[in-house]
Structure formats: C-alpha cells, structure tokens
PyMOL Python script that loads the backbone (N, CA, C, O; Angstrom):
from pymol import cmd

cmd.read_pdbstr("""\
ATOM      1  N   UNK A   1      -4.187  15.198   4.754  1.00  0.00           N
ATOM      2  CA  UNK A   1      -4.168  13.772   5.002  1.00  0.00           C
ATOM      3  C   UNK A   1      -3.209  13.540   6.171  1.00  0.00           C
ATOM      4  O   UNK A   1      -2.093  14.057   6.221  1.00  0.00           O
ATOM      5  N   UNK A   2      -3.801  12.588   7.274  1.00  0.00           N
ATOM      6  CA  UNK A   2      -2.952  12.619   8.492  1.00  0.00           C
ATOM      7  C   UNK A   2      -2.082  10.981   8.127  1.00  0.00           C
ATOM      8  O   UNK A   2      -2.290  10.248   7.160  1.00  0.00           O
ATOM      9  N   UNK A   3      -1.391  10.836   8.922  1.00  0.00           N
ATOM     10  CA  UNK A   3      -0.480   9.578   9.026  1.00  0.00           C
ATOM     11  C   UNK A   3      -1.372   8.698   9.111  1.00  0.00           C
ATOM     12  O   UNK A   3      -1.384   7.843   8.226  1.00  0.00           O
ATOM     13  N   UNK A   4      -2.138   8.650   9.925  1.00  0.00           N
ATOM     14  CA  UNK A   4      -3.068   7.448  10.071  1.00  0.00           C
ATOM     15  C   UNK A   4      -3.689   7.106   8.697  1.00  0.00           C
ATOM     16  O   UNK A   4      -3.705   5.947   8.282  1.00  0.00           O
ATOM     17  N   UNK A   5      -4.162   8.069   8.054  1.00  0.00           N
ATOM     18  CA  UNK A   5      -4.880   7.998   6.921  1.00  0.00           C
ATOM     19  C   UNK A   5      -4.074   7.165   5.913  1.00  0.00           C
ATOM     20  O   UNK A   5      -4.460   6.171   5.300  1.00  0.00           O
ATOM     21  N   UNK A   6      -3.044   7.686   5.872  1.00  0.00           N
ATOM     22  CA  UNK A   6      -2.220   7.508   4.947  1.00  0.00           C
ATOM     23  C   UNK A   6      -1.338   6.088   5.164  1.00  0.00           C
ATOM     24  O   UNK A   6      -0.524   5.705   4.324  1.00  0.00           O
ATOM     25  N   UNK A   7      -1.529   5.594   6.015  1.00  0.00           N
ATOM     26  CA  UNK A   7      -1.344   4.524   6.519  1.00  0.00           C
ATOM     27  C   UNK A   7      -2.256   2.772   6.404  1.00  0.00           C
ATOM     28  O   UNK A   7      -1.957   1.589   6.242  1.00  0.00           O
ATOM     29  N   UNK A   8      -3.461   3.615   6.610  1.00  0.00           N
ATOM     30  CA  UNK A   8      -4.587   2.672   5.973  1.00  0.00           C
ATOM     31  C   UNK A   8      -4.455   2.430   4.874  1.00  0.00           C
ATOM     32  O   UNK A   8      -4.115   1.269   4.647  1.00  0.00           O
ATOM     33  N   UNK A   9      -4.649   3.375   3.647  1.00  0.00           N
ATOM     34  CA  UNK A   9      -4.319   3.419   2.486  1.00  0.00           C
ATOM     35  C   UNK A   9      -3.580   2.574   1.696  1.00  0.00           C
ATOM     36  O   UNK A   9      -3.855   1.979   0.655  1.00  0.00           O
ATOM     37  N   UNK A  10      -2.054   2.655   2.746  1.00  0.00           N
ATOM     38  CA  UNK A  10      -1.091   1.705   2.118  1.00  0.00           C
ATOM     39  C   UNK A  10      -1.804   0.124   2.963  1.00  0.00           C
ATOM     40  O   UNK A  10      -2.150  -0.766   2.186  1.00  0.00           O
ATOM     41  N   UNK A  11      -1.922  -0.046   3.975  1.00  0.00           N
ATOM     42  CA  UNK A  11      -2.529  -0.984   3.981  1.00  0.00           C
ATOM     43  C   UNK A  11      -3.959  -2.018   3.077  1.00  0.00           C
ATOM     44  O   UNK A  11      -4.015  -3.222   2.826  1.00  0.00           O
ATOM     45  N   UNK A  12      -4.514  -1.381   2.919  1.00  0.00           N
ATOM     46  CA  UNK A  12      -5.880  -1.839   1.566  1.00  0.00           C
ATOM     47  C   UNK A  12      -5.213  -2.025   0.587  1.00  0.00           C
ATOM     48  O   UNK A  12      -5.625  -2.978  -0.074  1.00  0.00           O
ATOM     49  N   UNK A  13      -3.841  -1.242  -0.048  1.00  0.00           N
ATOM     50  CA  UNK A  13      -3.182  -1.328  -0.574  1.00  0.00           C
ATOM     51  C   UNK A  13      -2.027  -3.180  -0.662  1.00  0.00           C
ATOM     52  O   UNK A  13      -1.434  -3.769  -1.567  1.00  0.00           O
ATOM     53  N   UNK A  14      -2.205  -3.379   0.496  1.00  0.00           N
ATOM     54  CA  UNK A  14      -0.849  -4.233   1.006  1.00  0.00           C
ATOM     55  C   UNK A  14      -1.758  -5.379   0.864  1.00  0.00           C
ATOM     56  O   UNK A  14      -1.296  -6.446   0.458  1.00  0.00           O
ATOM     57  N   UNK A  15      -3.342  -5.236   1.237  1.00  0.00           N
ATOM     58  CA  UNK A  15      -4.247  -6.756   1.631  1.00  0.00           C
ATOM     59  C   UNK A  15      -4.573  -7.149   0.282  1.00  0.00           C
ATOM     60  O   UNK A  15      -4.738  -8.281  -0.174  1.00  0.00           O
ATOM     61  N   UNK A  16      -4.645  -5.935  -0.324  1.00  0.00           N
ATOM     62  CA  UNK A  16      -5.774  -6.403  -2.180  1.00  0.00           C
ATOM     63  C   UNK A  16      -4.645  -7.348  -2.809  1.00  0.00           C
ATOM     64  O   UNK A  16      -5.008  -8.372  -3.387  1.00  0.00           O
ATOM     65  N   UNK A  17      -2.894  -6.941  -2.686  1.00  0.00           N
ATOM     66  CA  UNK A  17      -2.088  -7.728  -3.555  1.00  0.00           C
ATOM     67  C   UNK A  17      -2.011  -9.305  -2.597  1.00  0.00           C
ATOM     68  O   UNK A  17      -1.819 -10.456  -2.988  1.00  0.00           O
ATOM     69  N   UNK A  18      -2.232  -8.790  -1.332  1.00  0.00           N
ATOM     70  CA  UNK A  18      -2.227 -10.447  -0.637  1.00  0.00           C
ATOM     71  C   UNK A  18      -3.393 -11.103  -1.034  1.00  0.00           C
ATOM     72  O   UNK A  18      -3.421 -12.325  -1.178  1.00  0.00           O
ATOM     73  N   UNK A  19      -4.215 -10.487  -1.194  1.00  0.00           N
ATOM     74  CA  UNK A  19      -5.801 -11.288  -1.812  1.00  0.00           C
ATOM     75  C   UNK A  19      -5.495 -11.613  -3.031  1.00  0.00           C
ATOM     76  O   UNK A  19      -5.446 -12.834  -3.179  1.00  0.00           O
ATOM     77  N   UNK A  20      -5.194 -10.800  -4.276  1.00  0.00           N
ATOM     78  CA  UNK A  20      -5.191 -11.310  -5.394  1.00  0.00           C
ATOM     79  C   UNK A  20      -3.881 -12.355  -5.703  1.00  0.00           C
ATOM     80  O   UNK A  20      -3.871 -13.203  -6.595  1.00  0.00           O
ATOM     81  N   UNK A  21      -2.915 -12.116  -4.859  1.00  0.00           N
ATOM     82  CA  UNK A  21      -1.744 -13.566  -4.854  1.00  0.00           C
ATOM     83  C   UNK A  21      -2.475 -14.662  -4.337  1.00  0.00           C
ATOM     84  O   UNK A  21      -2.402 -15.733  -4.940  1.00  0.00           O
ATOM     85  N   UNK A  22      -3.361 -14.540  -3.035  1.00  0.00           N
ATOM     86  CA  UNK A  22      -3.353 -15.893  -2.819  1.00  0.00           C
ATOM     87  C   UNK A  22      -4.576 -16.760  -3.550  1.00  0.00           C
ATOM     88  O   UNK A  22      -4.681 -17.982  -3.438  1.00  0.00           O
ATOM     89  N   UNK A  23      -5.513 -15.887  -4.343  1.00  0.00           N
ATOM     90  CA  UNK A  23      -6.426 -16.484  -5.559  1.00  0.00           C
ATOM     91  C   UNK A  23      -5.489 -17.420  -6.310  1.00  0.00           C
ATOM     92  O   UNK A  23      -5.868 -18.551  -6.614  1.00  0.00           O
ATOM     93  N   UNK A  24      -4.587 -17.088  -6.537  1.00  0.00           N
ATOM     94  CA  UNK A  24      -3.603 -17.781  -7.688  1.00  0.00           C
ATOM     95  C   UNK A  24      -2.449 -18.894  -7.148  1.00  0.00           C
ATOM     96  O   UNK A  24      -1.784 -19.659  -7.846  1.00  0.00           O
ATOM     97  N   UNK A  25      -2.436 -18.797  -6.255  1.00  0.00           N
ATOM     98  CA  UNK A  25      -2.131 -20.149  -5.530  1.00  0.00           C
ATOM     99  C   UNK A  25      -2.425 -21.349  -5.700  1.00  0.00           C
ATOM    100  O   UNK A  25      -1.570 -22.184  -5.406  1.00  0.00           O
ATOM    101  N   UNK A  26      -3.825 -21.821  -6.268  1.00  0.00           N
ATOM    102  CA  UNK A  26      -4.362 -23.002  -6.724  1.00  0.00           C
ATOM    103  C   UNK A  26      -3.985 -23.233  -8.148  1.00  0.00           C
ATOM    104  O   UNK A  26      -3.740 -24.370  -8.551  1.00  0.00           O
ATOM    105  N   UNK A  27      -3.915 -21.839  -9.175  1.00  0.00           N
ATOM    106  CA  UNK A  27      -4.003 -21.779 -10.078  1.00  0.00           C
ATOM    107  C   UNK A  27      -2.751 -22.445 -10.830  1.00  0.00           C
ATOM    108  O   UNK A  27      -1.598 -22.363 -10.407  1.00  0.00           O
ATOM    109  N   UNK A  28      -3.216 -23.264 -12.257  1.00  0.00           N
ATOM    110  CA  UNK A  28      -2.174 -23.438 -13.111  1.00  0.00           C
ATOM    111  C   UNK A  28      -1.256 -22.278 -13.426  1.00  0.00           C
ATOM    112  O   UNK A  28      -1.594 -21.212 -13.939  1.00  0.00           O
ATOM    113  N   UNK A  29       0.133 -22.697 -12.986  1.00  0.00           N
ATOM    114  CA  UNK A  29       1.419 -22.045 -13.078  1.00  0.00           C
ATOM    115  C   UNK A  29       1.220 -20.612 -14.280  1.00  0.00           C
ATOM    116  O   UNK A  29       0.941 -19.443 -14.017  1.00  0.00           O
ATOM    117  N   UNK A  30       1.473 -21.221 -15.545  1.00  0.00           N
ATOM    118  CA  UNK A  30       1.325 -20.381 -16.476  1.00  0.00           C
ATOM    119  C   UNK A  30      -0.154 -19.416 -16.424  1.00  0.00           C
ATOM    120  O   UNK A  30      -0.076 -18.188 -16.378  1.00  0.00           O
ATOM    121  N   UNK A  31      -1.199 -19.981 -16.434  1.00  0.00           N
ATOM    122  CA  UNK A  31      -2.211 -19.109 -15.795  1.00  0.00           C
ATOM    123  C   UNK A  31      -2.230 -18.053 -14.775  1.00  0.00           C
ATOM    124  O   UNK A  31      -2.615 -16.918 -15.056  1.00  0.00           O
ATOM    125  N   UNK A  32      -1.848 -18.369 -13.654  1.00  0.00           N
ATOM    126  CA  UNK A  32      -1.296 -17.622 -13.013  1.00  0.00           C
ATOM    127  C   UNK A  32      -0.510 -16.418 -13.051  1.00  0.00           C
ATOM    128  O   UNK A  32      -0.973 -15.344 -12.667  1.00  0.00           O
ATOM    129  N   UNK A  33       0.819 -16.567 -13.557  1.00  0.00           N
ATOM    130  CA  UNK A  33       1.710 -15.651 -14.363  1.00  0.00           C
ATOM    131  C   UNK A  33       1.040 -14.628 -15.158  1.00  0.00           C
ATOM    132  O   UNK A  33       0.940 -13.461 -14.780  1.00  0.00           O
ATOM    133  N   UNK A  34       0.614 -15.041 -16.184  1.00  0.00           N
ATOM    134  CA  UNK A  34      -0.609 -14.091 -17.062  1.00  0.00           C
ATOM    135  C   UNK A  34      -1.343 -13.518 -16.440  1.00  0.00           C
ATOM    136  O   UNK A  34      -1.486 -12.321 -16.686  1.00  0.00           O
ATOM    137  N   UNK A  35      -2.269 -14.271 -15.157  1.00  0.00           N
ATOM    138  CA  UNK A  35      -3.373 -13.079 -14.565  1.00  0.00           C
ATOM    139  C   UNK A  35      -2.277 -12.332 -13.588  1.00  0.00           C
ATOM    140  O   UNK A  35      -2.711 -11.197 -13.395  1.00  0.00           O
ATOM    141  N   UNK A  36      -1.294 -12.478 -13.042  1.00  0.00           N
ATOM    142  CA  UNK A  36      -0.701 -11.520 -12.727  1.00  0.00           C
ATOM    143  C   UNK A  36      -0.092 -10.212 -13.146  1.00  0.00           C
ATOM    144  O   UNK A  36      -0.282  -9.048 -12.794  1.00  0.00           O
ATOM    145  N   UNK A  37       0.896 -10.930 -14.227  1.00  0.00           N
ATOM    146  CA  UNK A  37       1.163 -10.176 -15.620  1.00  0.00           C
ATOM    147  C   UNK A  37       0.758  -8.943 -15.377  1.00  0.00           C
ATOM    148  O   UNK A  37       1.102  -7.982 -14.689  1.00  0.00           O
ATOM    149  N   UNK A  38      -0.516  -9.393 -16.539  1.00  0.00           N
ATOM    150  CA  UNK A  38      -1.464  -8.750 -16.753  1.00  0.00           C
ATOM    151  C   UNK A  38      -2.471  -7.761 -16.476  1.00  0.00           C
ATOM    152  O   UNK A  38      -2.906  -6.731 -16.991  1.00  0.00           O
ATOM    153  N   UNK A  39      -2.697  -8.568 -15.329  1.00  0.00           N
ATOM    154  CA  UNK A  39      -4.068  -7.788 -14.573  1.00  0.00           C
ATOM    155  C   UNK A  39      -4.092  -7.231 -13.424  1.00  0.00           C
ATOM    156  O   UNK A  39      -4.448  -6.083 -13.155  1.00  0.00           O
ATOM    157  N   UNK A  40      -3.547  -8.401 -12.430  1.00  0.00           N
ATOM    158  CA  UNK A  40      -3.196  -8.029 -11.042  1.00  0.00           C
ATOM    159  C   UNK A  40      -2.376  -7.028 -10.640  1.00  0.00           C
ATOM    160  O   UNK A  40      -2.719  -6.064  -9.957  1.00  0.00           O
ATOM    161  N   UNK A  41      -1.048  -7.307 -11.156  1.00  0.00           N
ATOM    162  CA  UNK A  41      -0.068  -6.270 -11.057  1.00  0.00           C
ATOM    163  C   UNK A  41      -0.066  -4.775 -11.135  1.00  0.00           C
ATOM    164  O   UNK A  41       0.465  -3.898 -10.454  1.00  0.00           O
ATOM    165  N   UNK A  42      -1.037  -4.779 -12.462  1.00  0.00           N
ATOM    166  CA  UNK A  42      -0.918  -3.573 -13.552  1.00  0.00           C
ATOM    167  C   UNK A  42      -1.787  -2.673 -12.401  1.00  0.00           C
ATOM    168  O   UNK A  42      -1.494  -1.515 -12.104  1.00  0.00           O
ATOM    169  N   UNK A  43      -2.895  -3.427 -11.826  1.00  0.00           N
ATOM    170  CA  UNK A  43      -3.907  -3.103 -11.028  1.00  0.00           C
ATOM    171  C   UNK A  43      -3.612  -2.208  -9.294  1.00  0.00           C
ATOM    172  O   UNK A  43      -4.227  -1.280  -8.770  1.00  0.00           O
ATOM    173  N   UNK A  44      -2.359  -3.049  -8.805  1.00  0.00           N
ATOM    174  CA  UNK A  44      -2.108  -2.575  -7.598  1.00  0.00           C
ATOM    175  C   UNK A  44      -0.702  -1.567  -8.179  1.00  0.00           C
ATOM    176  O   UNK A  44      -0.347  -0.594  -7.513  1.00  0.00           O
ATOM    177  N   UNK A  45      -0.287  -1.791  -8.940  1.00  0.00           N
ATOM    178  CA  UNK A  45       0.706  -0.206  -9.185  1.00  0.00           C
ATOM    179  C   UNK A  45      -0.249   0.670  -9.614  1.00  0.00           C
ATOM    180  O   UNK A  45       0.019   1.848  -9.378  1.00  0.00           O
ATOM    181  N   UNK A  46      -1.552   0.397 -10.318  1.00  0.00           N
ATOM    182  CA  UNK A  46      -2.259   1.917 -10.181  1.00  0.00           C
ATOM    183  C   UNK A  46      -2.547   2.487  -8.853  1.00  0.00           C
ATOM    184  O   UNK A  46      -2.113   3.545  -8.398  1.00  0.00           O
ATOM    185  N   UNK A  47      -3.344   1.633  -8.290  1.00  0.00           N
ATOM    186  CA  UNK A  47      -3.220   1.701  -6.522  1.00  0.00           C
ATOM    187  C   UNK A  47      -2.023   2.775  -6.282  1.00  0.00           C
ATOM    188  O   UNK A  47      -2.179   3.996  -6.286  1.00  0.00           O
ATOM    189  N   UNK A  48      -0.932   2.160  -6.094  1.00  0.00           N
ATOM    190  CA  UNK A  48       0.345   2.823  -5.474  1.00  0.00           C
ATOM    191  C   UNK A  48       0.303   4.191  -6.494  1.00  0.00           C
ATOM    192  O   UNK A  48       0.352   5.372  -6.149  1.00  0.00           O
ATOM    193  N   UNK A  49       0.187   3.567  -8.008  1.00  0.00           N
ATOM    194  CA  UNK A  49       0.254   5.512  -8.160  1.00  0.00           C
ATOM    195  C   UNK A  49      -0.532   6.682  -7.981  1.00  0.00           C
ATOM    196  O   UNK A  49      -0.074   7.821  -8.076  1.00  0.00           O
ATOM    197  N   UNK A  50      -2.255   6.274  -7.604  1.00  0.00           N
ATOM    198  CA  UNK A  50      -2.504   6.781  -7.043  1.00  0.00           C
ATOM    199  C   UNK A  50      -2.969   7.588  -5.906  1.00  0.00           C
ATOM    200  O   UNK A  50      -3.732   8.543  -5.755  1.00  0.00           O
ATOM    201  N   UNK A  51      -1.863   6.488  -4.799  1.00  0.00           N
ATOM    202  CA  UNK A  51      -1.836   6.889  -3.706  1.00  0.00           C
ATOM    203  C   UNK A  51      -0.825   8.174  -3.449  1.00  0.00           C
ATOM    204  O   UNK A  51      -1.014   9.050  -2.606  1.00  0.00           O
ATOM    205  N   UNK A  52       0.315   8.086  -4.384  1.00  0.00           N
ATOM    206  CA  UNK A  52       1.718   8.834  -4.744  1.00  0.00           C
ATOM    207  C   UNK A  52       0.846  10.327  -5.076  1.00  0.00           C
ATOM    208  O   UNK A  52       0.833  11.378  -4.435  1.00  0.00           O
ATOM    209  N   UNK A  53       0.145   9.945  -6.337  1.00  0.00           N
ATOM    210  CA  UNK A  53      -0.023  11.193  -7.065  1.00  0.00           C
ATOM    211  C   UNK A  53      -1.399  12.209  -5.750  1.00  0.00           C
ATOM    212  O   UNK A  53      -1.582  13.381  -6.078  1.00  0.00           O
ATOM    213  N   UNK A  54      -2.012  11.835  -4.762  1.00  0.00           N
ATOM    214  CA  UNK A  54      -3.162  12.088  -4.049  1.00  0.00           C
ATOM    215  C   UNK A  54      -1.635  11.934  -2.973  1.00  0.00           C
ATOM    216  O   UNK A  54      -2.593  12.531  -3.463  1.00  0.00           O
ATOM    217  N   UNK A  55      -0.864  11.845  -2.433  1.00  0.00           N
ATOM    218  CA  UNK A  55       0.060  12.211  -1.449  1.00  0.00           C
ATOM    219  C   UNK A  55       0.881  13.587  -2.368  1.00  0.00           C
ATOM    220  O   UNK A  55       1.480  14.192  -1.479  1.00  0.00           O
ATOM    221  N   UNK A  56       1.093  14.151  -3.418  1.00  0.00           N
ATOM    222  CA  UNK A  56       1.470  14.635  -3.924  1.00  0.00           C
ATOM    223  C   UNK A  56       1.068  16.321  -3.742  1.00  0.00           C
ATOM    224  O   UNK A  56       1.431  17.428  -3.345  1.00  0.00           O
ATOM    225  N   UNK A  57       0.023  15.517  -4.377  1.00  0.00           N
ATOM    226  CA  UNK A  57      -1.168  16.862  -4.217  1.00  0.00           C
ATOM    227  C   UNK A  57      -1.352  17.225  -2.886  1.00  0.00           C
ATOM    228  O   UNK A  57      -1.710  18.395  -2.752  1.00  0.00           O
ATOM    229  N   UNK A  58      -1.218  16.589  -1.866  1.00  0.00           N
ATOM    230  CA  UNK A  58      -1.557  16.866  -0.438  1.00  0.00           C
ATOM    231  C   UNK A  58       0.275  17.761   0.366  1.00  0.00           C
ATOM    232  O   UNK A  58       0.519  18.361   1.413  1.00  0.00           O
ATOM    233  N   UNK A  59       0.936  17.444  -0.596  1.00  0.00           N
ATOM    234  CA  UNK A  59       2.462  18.299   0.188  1.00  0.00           C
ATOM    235  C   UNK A  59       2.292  19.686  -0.768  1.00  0.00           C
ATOM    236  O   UNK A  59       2.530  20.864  -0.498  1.00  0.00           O
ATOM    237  N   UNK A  60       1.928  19.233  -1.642  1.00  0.00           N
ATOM    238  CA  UNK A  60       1.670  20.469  -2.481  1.00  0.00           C
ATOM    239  C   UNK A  60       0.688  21.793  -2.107  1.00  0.00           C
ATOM    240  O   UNK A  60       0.857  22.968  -2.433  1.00  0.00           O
ATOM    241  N   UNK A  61      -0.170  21.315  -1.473  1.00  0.00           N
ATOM    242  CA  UNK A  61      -1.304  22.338  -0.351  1.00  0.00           C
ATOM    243  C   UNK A  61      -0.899  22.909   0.353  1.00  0.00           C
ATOM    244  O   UNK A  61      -1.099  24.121   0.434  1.00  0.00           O
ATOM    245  N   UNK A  62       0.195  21.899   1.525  1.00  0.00           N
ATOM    246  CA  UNK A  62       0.465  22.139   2.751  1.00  0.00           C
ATOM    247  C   UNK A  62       1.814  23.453   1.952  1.00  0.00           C
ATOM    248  O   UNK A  62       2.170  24.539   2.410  1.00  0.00           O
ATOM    249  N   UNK A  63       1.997  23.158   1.415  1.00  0.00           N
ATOM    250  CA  UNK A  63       3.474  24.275   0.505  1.00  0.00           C
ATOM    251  C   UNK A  63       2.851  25.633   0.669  1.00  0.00           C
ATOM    252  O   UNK A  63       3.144  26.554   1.432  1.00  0.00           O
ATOM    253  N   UNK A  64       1.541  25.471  -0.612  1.00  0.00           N
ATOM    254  CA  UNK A  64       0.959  26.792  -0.608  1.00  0.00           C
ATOM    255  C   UNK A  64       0.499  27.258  -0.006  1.00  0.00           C
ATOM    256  O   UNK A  64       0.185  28.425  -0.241  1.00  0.00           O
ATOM    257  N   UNK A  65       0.089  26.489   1.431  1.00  0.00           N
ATOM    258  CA  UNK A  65      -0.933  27.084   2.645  1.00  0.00           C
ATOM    259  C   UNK A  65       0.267  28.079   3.836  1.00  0.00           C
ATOM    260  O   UNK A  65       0.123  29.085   4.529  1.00  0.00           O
ATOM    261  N   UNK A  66       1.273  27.243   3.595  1.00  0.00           N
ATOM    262  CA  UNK A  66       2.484  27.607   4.123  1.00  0.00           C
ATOM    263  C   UNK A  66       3.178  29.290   3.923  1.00  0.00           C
ATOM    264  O   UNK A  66       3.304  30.190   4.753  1.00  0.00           O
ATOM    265  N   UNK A  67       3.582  29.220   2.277  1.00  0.00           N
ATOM    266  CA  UNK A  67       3.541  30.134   1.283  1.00  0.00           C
ATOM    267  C   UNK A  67       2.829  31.197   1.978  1.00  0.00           C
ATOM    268  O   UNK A  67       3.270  32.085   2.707  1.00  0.00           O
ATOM    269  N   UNK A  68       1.548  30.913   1.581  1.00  0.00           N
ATOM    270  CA  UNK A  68       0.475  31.977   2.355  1.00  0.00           C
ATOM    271  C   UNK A  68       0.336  32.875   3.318  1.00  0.00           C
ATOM    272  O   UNK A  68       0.038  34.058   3.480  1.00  0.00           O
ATOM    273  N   UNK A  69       0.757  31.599   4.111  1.00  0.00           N
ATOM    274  CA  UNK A  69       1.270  32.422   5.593  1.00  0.00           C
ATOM    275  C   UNK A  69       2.320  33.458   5.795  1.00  0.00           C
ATOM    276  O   UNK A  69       2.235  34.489   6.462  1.00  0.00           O
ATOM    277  N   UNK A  70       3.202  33.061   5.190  1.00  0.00           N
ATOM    278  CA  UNK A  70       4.475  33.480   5.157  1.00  0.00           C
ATOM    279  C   UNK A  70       4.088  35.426   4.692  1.00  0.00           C
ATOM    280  O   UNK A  70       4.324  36.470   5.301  1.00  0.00           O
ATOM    281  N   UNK A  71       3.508  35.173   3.534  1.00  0.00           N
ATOM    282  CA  UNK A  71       3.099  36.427   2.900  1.00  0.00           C
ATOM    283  C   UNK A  71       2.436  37.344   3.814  1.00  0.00           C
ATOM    284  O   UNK A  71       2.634  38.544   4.005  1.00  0.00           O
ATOM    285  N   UNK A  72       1.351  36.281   4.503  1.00  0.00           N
ATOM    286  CA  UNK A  72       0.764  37.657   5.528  1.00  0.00           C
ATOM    287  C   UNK A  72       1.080  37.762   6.612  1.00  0.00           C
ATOM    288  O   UNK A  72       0.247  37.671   7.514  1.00  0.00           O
ATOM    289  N   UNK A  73       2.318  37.975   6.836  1.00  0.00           N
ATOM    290  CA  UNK A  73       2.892  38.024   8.402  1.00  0.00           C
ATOM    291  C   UNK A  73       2.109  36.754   9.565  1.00  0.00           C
ATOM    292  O   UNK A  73       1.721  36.903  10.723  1.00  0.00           O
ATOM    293  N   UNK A  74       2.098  35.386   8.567  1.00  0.00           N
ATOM    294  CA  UNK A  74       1.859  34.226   9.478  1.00  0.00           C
ATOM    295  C   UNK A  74       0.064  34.489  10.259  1.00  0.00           C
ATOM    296  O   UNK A  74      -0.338  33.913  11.270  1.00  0.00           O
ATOM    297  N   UNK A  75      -0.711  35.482   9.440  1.00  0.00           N
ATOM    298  CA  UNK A  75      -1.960  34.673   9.747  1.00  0.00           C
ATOM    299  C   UNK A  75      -2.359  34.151   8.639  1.00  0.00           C
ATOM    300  O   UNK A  75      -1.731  34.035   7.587  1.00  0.00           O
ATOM    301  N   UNK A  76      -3.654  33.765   8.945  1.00  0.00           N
ATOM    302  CA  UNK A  76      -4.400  33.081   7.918  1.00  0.00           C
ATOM    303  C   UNK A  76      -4.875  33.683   6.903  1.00  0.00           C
ATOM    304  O   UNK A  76      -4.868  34.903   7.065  1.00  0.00           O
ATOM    305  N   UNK A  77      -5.291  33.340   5.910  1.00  0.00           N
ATOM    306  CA  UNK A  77      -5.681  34.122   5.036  1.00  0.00           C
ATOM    307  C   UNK A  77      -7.092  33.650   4.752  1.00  0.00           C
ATOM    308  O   UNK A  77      -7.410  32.822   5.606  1.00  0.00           O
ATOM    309  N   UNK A  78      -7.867  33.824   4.045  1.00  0.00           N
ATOM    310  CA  UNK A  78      -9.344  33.368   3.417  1.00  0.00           C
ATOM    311  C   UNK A  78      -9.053  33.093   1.772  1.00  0.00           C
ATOM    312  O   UNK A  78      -8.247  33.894   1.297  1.00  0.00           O
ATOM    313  N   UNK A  79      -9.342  32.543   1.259  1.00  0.00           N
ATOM    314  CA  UNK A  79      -9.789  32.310  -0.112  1.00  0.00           C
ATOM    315  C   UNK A  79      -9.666  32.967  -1.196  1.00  0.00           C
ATOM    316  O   UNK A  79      -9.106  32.708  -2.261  1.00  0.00           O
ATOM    317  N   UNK A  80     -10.317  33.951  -0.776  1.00  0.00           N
ATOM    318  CA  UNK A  80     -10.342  34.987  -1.871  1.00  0.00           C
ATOM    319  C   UNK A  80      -9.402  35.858  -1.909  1.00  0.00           C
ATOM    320  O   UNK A  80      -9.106  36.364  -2.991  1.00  0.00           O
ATOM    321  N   UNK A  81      -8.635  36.268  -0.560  1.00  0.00           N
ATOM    322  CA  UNK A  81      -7.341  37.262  -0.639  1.00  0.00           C
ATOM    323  C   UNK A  81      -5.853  35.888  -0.978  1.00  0.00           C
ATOM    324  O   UNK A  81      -4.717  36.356  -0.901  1.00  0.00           O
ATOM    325  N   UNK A  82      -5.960  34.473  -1.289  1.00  0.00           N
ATOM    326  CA  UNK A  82      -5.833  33.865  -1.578  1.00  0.00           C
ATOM    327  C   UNK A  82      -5.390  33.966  -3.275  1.00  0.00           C
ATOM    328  O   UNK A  82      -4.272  33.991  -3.791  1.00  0.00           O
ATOM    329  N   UNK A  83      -6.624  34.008  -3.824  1.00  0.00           N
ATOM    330  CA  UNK A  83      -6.924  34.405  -5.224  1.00  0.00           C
ATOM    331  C   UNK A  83      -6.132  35.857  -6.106  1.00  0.00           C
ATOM    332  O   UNK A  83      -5.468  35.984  -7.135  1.00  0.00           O
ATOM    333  N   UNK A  84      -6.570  36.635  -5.198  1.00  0.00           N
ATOM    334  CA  UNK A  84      -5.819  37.678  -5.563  1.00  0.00           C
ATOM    335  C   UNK A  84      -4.141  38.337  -4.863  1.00  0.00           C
ATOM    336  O   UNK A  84      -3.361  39.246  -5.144  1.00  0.00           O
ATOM    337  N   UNK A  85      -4.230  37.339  -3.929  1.00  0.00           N
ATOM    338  CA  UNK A  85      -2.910  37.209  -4.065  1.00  0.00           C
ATOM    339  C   UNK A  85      -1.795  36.636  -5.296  1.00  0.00           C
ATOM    340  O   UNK A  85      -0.748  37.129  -5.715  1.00  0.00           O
ATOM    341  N   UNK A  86      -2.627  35.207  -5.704  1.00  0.00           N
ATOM    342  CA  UNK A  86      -2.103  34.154  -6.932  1.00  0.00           C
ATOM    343  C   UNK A  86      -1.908  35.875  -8.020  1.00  0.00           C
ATOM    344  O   UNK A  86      -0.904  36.452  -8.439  1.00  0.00           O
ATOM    345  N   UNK A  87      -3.308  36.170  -8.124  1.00  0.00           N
ATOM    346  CA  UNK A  87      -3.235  36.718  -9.605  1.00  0.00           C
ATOM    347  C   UNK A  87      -2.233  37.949  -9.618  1.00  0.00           C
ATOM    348  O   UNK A  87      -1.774  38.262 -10.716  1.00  0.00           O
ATOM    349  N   UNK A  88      -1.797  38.775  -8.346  1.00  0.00           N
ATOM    350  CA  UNK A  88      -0.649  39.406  -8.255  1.00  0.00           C
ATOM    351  C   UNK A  88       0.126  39.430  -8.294  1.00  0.00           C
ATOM    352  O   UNK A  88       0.827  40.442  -8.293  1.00  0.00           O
ATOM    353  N   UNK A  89       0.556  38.011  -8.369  1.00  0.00           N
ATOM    354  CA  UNK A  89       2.123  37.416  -8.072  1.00  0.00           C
ATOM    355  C   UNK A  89       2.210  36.518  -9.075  1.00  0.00           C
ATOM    356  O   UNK A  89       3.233  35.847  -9.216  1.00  0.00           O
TER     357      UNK A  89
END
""", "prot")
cmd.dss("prot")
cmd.show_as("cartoon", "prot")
cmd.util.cbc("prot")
cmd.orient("prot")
C-alpha cells in the first residue's frame, strides 16, 4: 500500500463522518445523539479499525519480505523457497 493509497482511505474515511454529521444537523437534538451514539460512530471507528488492522498487515509483509532478503544475501526470493525457508526456521 503506497501513501497515496493510504491517504485516500483516510480521506473516504474523513467525508463518510462529515456526511453522516451533517444528516443530523436538522435532526432533533436527542435523536441525533442516539443515531450517533449508536450507529454512526460505532460505524466510522470500524472504518478506522479497519484501516489500522489492513495498515498492519501491510508493515507486517514489508518485515517479512525484508527478513527474506536479508537471509538470501539481499536477493529475491520466490515463494516457495519462501515456504521452506518458514518451515526451517
């Protein structure tokens, strides 16, 4: 995942909570509160966590791809010497 990518992301991220705040703008006070509460909120922290947990997994690659290298005197490796590297170690 490049910066840019990851950048958009948080953006769609940034517009959905500006969209779903400004639905509730008209809305009765206490109404409001509740669909936020509730729904909205709960909704864009899944968002964020799974932007976290899918940024996670992506440093976690770049680790083992790294790793990898390291092992074979910095070329590349393929897949399968990959595999049996894991199961050796």
């Amino acid at each position: 995942m490049d910066k840019n990518t990851l950048n958009d992301m948080i953006g769609v991220i940034r517009n959905e909570q500006k969209r779903r705040a400004s639905q509730l703008e008209n809305e009765d006070p206490r109404y409001a509160y509740d669909q936020w509460l509730f729904t909205d909120e709960p909704f864009i922290n899944d968002l964020c966590l799974m932007l976290l947990v899918t940024l996670r997994h992506q440093v976690e690659k770049e680790l083992v791809s790294l790793a990898a290298l390291e092992m074979n005197n910095g070329r590349e490796i393929d897949s399968q010497q990959y595999w049996d590297n894991a199961k050796k170690y």
